[in-house]
C-alpha positions in Angstrom: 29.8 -7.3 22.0 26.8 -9.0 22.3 23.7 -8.4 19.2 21.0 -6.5 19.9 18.5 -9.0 19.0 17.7 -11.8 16.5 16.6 -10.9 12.9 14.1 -12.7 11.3 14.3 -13.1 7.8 11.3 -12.0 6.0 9.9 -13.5 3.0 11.6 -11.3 1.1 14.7 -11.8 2.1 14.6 -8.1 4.7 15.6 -8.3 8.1 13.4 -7.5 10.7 14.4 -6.8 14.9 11.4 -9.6 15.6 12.4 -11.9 18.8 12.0 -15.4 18.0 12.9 -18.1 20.5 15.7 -20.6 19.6 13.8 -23.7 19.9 15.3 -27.2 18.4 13.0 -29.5 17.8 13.5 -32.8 19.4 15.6 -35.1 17.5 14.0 -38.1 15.9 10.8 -35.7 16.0 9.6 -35.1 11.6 8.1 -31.8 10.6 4.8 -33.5 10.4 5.3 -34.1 14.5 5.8 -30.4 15.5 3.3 -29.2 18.3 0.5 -27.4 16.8 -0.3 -24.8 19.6 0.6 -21.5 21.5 -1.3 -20.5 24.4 -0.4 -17.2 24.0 -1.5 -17.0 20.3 -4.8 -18.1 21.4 -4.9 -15.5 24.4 -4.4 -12.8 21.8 -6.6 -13.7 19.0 -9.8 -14.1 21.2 -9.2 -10.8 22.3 -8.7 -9.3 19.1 -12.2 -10.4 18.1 -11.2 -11.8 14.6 -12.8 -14.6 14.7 -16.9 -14.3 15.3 -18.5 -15.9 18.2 -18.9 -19.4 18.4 -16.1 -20.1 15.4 -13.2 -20.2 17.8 -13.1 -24.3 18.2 -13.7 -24.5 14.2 -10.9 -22.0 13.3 -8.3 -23.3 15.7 -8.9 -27.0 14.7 -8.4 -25.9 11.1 -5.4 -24.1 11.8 -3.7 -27.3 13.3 -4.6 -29.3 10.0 -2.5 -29.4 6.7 -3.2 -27.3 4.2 -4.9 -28.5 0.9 -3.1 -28.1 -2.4 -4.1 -24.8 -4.6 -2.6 -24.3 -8.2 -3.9 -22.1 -11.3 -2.9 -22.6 -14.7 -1.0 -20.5 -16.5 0.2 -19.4 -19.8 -2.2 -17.5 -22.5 -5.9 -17.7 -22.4 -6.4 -20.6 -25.1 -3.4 -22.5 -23.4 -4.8 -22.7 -20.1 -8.5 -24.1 -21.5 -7.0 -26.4 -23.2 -4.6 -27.9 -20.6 -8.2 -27.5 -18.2 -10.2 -29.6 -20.4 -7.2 -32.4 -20.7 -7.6 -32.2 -16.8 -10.9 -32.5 -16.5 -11.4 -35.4 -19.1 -8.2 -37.2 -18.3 -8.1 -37.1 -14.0 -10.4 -35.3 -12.5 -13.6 -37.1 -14.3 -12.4 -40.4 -14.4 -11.3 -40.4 -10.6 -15.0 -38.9 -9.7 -16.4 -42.9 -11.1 -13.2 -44.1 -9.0 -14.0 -46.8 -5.3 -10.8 -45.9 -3.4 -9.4 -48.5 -3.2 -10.1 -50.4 0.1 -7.9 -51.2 3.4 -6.0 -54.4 3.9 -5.9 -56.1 6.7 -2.0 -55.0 7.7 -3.0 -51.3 6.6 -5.9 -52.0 9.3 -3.9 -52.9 11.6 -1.5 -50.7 11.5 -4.2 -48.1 11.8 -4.3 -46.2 8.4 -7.1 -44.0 7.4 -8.9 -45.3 4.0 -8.0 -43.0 0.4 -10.5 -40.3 0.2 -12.2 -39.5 -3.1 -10.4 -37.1 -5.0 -12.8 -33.2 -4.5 -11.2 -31.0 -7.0 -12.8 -27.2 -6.6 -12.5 -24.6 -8.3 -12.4 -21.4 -6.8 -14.9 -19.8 -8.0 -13.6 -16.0 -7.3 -10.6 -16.1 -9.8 -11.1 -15.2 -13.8 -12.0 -17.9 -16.4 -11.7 -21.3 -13.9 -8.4 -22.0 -14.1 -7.6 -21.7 -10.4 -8.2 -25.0 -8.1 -7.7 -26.8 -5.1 -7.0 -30.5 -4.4 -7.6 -32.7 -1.2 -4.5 -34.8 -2.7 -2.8 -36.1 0.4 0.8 -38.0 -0.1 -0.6 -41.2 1.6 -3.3 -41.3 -1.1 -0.6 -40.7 -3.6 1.5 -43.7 -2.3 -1.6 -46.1 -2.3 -4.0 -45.5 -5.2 -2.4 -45.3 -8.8 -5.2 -43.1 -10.7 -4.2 -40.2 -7.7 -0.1 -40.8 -8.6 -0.8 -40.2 -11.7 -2.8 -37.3 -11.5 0.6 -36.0 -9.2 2.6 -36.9 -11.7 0.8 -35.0 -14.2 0.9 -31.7 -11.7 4.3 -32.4 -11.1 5.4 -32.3 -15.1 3.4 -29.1 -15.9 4.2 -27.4 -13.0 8.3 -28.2 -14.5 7.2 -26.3 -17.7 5.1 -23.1 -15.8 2.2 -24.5 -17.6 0.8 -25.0 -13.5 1.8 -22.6 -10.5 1.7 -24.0 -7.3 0.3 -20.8 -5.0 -1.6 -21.1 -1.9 -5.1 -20.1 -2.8 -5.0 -17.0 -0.8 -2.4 -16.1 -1.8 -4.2 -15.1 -5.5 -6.0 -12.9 -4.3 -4.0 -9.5 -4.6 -2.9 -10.1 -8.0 -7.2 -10.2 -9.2 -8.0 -7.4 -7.2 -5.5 -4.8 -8.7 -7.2 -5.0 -11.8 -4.4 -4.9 -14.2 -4.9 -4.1 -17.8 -2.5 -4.7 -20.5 -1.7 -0.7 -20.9 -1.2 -0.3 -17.3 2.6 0.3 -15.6 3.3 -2.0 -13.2 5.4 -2.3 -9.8 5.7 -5.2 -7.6 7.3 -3.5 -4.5 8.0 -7.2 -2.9 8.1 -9.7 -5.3 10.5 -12.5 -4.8 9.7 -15.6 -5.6 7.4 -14.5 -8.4 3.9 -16.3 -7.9 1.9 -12.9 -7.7 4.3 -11.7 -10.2 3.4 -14.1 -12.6 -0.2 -13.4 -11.9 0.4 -9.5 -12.7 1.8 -10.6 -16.6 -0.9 -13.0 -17.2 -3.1 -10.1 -16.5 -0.8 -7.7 -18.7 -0.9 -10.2 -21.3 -4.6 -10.5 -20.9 -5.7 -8.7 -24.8 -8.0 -11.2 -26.9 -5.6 -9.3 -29.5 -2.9 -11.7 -30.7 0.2 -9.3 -31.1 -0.9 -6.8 -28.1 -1.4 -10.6 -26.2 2.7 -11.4 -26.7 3.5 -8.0 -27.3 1.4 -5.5 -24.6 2.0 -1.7 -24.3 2.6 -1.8 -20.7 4.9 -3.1 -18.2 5.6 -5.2 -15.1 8.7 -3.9 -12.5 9.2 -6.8 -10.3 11.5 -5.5 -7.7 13.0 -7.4 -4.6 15.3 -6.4 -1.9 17.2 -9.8 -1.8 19.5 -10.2 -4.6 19.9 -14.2 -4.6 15.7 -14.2 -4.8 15.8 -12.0 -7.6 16.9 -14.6 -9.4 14.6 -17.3 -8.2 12.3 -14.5 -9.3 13.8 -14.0 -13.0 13.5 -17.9 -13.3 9.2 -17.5 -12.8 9.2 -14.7 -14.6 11.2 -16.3 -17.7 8.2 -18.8 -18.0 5.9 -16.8 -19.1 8.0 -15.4 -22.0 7.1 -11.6 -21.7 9.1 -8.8 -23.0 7.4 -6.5 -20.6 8.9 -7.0 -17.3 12.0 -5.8 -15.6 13.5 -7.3 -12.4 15.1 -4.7 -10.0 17.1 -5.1 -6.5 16.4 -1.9 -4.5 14.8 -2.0 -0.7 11.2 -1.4 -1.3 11.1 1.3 1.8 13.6 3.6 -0.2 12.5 2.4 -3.6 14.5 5.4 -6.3 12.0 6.7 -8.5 12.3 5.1 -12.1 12.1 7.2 -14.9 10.5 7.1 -18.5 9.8 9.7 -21.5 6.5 11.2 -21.6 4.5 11.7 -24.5 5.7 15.4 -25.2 9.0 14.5 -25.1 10.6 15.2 -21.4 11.4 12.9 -19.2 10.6 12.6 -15.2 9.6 9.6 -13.0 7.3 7.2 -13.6 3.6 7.1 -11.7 2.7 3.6 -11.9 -0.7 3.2 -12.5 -0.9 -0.1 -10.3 1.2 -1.1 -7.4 1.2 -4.3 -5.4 2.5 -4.0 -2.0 2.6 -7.6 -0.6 5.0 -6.4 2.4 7.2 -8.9 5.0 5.4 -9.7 7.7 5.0 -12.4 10.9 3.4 -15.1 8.6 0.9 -16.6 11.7 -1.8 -16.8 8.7 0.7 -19.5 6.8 0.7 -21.4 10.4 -1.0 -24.8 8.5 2.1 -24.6 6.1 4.8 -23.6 8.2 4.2 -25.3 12.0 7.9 -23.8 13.3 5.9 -20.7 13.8 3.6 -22.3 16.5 6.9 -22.8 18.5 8.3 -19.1 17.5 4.9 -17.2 17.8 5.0 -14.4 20.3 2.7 -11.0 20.2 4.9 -8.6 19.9 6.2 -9.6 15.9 3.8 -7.6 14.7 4.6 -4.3 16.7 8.3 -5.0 15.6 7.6 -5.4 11.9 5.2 -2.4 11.2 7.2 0.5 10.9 8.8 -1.7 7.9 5.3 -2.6 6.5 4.4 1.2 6.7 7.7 2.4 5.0 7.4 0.5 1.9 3.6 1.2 2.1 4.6 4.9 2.2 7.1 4.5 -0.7 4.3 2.6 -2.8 1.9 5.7 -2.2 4.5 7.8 -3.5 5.0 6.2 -6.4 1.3 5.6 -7.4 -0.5 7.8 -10.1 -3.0 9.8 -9.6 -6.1 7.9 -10.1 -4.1 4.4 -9.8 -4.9 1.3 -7.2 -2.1 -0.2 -4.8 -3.1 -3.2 -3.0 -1.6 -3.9 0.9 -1.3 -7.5 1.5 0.6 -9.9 4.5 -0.2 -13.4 4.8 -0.8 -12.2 8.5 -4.2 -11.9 10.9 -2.2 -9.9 13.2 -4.4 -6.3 13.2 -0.7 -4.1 13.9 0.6 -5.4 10.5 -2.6 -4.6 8.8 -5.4 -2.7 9.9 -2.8 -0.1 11.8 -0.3 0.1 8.8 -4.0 1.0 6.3 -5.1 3.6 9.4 -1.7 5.4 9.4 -1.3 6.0 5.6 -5.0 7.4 5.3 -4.3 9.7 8.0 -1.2 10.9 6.7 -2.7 11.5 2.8 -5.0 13.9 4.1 -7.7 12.5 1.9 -5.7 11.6 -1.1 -6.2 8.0 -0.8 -9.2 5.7 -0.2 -9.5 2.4 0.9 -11.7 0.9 -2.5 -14.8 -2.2 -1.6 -13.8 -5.2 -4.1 -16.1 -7.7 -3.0 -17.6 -7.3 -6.4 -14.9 -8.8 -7.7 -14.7 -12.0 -6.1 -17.8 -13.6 -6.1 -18.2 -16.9 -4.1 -15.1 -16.1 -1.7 -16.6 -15.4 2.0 -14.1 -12.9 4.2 -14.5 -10.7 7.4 -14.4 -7.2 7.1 -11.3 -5.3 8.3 -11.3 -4.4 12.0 -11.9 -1.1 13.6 -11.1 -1.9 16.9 -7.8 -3.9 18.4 -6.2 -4.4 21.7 -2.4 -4.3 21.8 -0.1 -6.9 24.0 3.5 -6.8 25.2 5.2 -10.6 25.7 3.8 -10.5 29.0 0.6 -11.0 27.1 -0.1 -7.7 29.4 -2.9 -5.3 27.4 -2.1 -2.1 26.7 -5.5 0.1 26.2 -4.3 3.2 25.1 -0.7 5.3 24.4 -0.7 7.1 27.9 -0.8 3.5 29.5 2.5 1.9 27.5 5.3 0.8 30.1 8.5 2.2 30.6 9.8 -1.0 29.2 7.9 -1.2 26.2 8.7 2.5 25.1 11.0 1.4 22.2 8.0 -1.0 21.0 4.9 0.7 20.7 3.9 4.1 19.8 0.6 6.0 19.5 0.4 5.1 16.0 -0.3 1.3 17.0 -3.7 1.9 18.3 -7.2 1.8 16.9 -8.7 4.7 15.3 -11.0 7.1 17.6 -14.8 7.1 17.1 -14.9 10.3 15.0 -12.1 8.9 12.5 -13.7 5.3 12.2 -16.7 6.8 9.5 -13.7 8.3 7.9 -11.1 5.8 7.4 -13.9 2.9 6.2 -11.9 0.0 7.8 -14.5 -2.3 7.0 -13.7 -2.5 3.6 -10.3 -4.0 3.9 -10.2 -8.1 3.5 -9.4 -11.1 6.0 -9.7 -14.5 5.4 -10.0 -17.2 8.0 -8.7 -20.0 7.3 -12.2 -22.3 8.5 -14.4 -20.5 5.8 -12.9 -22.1 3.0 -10.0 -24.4 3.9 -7.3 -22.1 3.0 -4.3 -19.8 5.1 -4.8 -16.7 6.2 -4.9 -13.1 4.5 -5.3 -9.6 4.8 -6.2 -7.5 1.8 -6.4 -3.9 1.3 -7.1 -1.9 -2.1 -6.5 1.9 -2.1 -6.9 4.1 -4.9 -5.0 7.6 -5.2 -7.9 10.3 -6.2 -5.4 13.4 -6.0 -1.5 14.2 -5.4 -0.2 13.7 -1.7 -0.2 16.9 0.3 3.7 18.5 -0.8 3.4 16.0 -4.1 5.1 17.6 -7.1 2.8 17.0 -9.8 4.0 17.4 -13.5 2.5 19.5 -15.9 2.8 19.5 -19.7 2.9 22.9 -20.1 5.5 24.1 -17.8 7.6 21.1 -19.7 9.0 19.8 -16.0 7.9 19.4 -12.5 6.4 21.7 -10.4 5.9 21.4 -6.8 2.0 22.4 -5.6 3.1 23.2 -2.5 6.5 22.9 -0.2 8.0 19.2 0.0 6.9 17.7 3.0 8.3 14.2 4.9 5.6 12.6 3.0 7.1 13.4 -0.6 10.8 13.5 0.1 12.6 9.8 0.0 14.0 9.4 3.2 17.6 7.9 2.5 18.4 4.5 3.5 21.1 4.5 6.7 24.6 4.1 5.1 25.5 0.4 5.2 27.9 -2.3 3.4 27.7 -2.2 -0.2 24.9 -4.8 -1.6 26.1 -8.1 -2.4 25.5 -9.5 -5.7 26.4 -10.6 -9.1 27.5 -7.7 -11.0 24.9 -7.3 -14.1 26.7 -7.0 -17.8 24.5 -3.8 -19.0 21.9 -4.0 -22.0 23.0 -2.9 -25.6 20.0 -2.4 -28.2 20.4 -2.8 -31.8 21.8 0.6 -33.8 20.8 0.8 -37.1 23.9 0.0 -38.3 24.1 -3.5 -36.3 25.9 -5.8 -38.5 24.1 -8.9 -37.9 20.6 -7.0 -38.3 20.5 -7.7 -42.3 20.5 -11.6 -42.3 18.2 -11.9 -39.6 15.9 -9.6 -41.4 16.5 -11.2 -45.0 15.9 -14.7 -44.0 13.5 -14.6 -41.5 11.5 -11.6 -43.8 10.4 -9.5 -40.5 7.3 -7.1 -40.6 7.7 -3.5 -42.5 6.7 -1.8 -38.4 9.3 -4.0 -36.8 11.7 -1.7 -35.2 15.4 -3.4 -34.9 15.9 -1.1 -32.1 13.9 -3.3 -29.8 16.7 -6.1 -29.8 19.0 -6.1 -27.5 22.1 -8.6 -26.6 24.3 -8.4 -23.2 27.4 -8.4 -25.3 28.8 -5.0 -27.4 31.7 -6.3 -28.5 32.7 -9.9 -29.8 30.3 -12.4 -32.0 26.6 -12.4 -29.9 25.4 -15.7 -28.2 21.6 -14.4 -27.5 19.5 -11.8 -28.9 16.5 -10.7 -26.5 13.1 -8.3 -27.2 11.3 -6.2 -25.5 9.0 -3.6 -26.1 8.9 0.1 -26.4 8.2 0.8 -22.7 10.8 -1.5 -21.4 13.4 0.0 -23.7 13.1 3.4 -22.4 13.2 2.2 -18.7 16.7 0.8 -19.6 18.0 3.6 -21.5 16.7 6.0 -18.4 18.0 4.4 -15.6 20.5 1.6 -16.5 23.3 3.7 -14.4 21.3 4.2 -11.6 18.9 1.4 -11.1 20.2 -2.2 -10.4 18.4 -4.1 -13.1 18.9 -7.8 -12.8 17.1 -9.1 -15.8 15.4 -8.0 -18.8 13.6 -9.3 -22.1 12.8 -12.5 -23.6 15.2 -14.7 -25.6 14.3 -14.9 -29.4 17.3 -16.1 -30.9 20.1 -17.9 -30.3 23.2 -18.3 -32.5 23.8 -21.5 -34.4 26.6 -21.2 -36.2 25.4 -23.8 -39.6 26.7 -24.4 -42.4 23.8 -25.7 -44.0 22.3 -22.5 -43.1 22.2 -18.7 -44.8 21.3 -17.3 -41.1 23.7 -17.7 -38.1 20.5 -17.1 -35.8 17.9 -19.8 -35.3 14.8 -19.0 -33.4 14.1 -20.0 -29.6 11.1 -21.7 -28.4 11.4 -19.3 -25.1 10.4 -16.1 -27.7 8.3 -17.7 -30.4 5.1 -16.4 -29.2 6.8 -13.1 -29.1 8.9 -12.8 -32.6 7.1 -15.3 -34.6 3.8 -12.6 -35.2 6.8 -9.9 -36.4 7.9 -12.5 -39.1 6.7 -13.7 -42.5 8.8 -16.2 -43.2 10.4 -19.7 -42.7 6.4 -20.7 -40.9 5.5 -24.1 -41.9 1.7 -25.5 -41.1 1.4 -28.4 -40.0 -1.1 -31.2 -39.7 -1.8 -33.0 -36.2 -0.2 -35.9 -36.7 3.0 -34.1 -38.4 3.1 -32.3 -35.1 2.8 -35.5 -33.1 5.6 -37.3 -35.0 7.8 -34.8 -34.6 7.1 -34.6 -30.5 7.5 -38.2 -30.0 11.1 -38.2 -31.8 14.1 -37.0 -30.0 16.6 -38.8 -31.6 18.5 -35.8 -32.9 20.5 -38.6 -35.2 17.7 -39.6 -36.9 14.8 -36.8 -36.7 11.6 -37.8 -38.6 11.7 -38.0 -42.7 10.1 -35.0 -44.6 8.7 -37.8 -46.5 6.8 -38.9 -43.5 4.7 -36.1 -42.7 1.4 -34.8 -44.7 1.9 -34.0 -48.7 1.0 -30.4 -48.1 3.5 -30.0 -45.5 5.8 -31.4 -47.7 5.4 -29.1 -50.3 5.8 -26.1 -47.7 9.1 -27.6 -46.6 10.2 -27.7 -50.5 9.8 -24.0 -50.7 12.2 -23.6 -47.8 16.2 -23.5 -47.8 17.6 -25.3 -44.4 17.8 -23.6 -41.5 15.5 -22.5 -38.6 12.1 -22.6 -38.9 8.2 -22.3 -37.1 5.8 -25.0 -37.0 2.4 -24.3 -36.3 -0.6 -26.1 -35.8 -4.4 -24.5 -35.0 -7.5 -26.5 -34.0 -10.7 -25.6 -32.5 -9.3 -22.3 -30.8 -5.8 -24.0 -29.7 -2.8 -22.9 -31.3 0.8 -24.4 -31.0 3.5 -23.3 -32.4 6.7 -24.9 -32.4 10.2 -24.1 -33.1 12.6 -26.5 -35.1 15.1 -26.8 -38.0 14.4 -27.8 -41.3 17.1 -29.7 -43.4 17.5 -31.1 -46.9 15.8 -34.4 -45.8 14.5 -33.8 -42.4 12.5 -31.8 -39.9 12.6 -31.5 -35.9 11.7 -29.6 -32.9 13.9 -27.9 -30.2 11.8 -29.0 -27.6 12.6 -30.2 -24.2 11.2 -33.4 -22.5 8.3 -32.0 -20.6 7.3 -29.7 -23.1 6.7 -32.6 -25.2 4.9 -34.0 -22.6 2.9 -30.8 -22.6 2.1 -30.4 -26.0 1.6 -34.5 -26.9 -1.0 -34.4 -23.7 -2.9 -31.4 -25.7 -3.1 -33.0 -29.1 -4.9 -36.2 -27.0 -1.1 -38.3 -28.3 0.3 -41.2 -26.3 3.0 -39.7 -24.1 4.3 -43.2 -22.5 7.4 -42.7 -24.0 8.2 -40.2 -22.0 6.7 -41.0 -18.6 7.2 -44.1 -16.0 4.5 -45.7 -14.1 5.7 -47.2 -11.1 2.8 -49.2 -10.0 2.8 -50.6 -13.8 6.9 -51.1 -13.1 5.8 -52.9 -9.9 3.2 -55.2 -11.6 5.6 -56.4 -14.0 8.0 -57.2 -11.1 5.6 -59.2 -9.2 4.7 -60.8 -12.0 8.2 -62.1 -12.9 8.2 -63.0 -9.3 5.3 -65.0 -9.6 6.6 -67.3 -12.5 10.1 -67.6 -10.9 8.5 -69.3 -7.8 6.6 -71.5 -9.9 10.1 -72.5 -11.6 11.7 -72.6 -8.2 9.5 -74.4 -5.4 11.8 -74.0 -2.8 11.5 -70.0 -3.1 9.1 -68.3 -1.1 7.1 -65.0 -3.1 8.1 -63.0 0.0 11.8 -63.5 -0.8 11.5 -63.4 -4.6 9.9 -59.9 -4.3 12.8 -58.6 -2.1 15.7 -60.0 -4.7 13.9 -58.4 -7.1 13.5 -55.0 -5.6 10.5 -54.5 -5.0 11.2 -52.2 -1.8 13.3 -50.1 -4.3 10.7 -49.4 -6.5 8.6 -48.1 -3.9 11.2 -46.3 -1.8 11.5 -44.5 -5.7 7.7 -43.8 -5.3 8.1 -41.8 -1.9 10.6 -40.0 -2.8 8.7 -39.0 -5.7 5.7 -38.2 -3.5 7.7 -35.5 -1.6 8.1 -33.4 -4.5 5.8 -30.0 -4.3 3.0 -30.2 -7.1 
């Protein structure tokens, strides 16, 4: 038997019946050399109208360049100032006073374009400035050393989630769903974790301290693929949060989760926000990913909205009264987006409304959502209207596909969804959509507190009911160990307790190891919400990863406590503690960053007499050092001995933190045009000691080509 058809695989790992054509590209031929055009494409974008008149030329030329570099910084509020002004004052100032440098006459010759100067903008749209976007090409890399540096820099924060590399478009969803760090969470889609990220940042957003590490509501980032749930656990475990839960369900047939409520009874969880950034055809990520010029046809987007409007559906469901889902695809096609928004509104009956966030993204220019759209089989034949759909294209389109009539267009408010061309602003393209839930479904059981369970308001319709996925091989996967919370009688409670002297309101029963029986490696937090998610639906929800690590055992014999603390928790545990903190003085911190010789750590002797006398009123064993100045705090985990101190910190957090405190960080980092300078200078001297050696052949014996064959390779590395 021969397969019905080719499946594309999503980006999020779900299969979709879209055709795409098997085209190799020619060998010899480098990803930079693919052909940037589809007639076809073109044929069906003009007649869509998406692009207004007299753009066409200026958004198809930017569609065929490369697409600038975006990032954000990440991490707390303070955090990611701090890293923005050593930024600022360290690359992007200095570079600004910077003459690129100019052509020789080989580089002329052999046609190269000059370096430009280094434009960083901010985009101006997303919350406190941390968000920017670079014109940092790898040829200017290569040539100039002030822009290898600054890559190198992006490259080393971006290895300790202090930078996220996201397309700038691509942010957008996350801002708009207005999260709030009480608010329940679902991200239907969201392998590999950018937007996630994005969501606990925002959860995470208090100016309180504790509700900042420790906030009362949750993130559930779900994903359909189980291998990219964990791609998604590793972004996720960057940001250290103990409120967010990975899942590995289909987001079309997503089972409802379920919680306690505040009288006592228990029932599914109505998630105040919802982000629903479905699969889709991807032609708006066509200046990232050329292969789809080759594999573009106009039917993708017919064959992938029935998915898009499942999960949609499911997110609906799931959404409180009163809460906000946003619809996103990183696609300009008008089936995938406009169509999927006009079918849900229809079907809520006036339950949801599409919401008008331009408010909250000042500076970022957009096209209003379409009201009218023309449909195309791969003929590029157009189809005007349901009654004219061929014979052969019964099994593709359906009446749902169509644009709205004239009497529904003041009704559905179209306009107000989002799409971004990429010409406006040098980005991809996006759609956006933000619709908020102002009363139950029609057939939506709705719970109420005096009845003490669920009653239905009306009879269950299609719209309520969870249509069960078709029966199909049992999911692949790692089988999880489940989650065991601390009893009060957990044995190794007491000498955690004792030594580390936790808060009177700390409850135990927010610990939790993977391991019941046996000594336990890792003990993990999380907070209240999380907890009762796990204890509700650990049998019947796949959860793949949960909590963050706050101590690890170390099994010392110098030490009363078998636990030390871990740098991945310490924002998390070390506000529940009162003891074993040590302040310490800037250039104690700095000492102890630049050695990592675990033989000989740096001399309590050696650091500032009031640290000193703190460390005298400690026994050895784990211990926090922190350090506050001018709004930036750092704290740092370690071990404290009879004669010495040090951190448990890996390279490019020290890196990290030594670039904050303004310290030298050579040690740590190679320059390669400084490496090369030193060659050429040995070369220099060993021709004047050997005059029948040319320079030319001096510099190859010395490997010189090495050197830079190190510096490409390091240029192909993603910021």
């Amino acid at each position: 038997m021969g397969r019905k058809g080719r499946k594309m695989r999503g980006k999020h790992g779900k299969d979709s019946r879209v055709e795409r054509p098997k085209k190799e590209r020619p060998q010899g031929m480098s990803y930079e050399a693919v052909v940037r055009e589809n007639k076809n494409f073109e044929t069906f974008y003009k007649a869509q109208k998406v692009v207004p008149e007299g753009e066409w030329d200026e958004f198809l030329g930017c569609m065929k360049e490369n697409l600038p570099a975006a990032f954000r910084l990440t991490g707390t509020k303070n955090m990611a100032c701090a890293l923005l002004k050593v930024m600022k004052e360290t690359f992007f100032e200095p570079l600004s006073q910077i003459a690129p440098p100019e052509l020789t006459a080989e580089e002329k010759e052999a046609g190269e374009e000059p370096v430009k100067p280094l434009k960083p903008f901010c985009l101006p749209w997303y919350p406190n400035n941390v968000a920017w976007q670079l014109n940092l090409t790898r040829k200017n890399i290569r040539r100039c050393e002030a822009y290898w540096q600054l890559h190198q820099f992006l490259i080393s924060e971006t290895e300790t989630g202090n930078i996220s590399r996201q397309e700038a478009v691509s942010m957008i969803p996350p801002v708009v769903l207005d999260v709030k760090p009480h608010h329940k969470v679902l991200d239907m889609c969201a392998a590999p974790g950018s937007k996630t990220a994005q969501l606990i940042e925002f959860l995470h957003g208090s100016d309180d301290d504790l509700s900042a590490a420790i906030p009362e509501g949750i993130v559930v980032a779900n994903d359909a693929d189980n291998k990219r749930c964990y791609m998604l656990t590793h972004q996720a475990k960057r940001l250290q949060s103990p409120a967010i839960i990975i899942t590995n369900h289909d987001a079309a047939f997503m089972p409802n989760i379920h919680h306690t409520r505040k009288d006592g009874s228990t029932g599914p969880i109505k998630f105040d926000r919802i982000l629903c950034d479905v699969p889709c055809s991807g032609d708006g990520t066509l200046r990232k990913n050329f292969d789809v010029w080759a594999k573009w046809n106009p039917v993708n987007g017919a064959n992938l909205h029935g998915l898009q409007l499942r999960i949609a559906r499911r997110g609906i469901e799931m959404l409180a009264v009163g809460g906000r889902l946003v619809y996103s695809t990183c696609s300009l096609n008008p089936l995938e987006n406009e169509a999927v928004i006009q079918r849900l509104l229809m079907e809520a009956n006036d339950s949801v409304h599409l919401v008008d966030v331009s408010n909250q993204l000042p500076g970022l220019k957009f096209m209003p959502g379409l009201e009218d759209w023309h449909l195309m089989n791969r003929e590029m034949e157009v189809i005007k209207s349901f009654e004219e759909i061929p014979v052969k294209n019964t099994n593709l389109f359906n009446k749902h596909l169509f644009p709205p009539s004239m009497e529904d267009k003041e009704k559905l408010n179209l306009k107000r969804c989002i799409r971004i061309l990429p010409h406006h602003q040098d980005t991809g393209g996006f759609f956006v959509a933000v619709l908020e839930k102002t009363k139950p479904l029609p057939g939506e059981k709705v719970y109420k507190a005096a009845d003490q369970g669920e009653n239905p308001t009306s009879g269950d319709t299609a719209t309520q009911k969870i249509r069960q996925p078709p029966k199909k091989k049992r999911r692949q996967g790692f089988r999880e160990e489940p989650y065991y919370y601390f009893e009060k009688d957990e044995v190794v409670w007491p000498g955690i307790e004792s030594f580390y002297k936790m808060q009177e309101d700390v409850d135990s029963g927010l610990f939790l190891t993977r391991t019941k029986e046996g000594k336990k490696r890792n003990i993990y937090y999380t907070n209240s919400c999380i907890k009762d998610v796990v204890a509700q639906n650990q049998d019947h929800i796949k959860i793949i990863n949960t909590g963050v690590k706050v101590l690890v055992r170390s099994d010392n014999k110098g030490s009363p406590c078998d636990f030390r603390l871990a740098q991945d928790g310490a924002r998390v545990l070390l506000p529940l503690i009162t003891k074993r903190k040590i302040c310490v003085t800037k250039n104690d911190l700095v000492t102890m960053l630049q050695n990592d010789d675990m033989e000989m750590p740096p001399e309590i002797v050696s650091l500032d007499p009031k640290t000193q006398e703190q460390c005298a009123d400690h026994c050895t064993g784990a211990s926090a050092f922190l350090y506050e100045d001018d709004g930036m705090k750092i704290d740092l985990v370690g071990w404290k001995g009879n004669k010495s101190v040090r951190a448990y910190v890996a390279k490019n957090d020290r890196i990290h933190y030594l670039r904050l405190l303004g310290a030298d960080t050579s040690k740590y980092e190679k320059n390669k045009f400084a490496e090369q300078r030193n060659v050429d200078a040995v070369n220099v001297k060993e021709k004047e000691s050997s005059p029948g050696c040319t320079l030319t052949d001096s510099k190859e014996e010395n490997g010189e080509s090495n050197v830079q064959d190190e510096t490409e390779a390091c240029d192909d590395m993603e910021v």
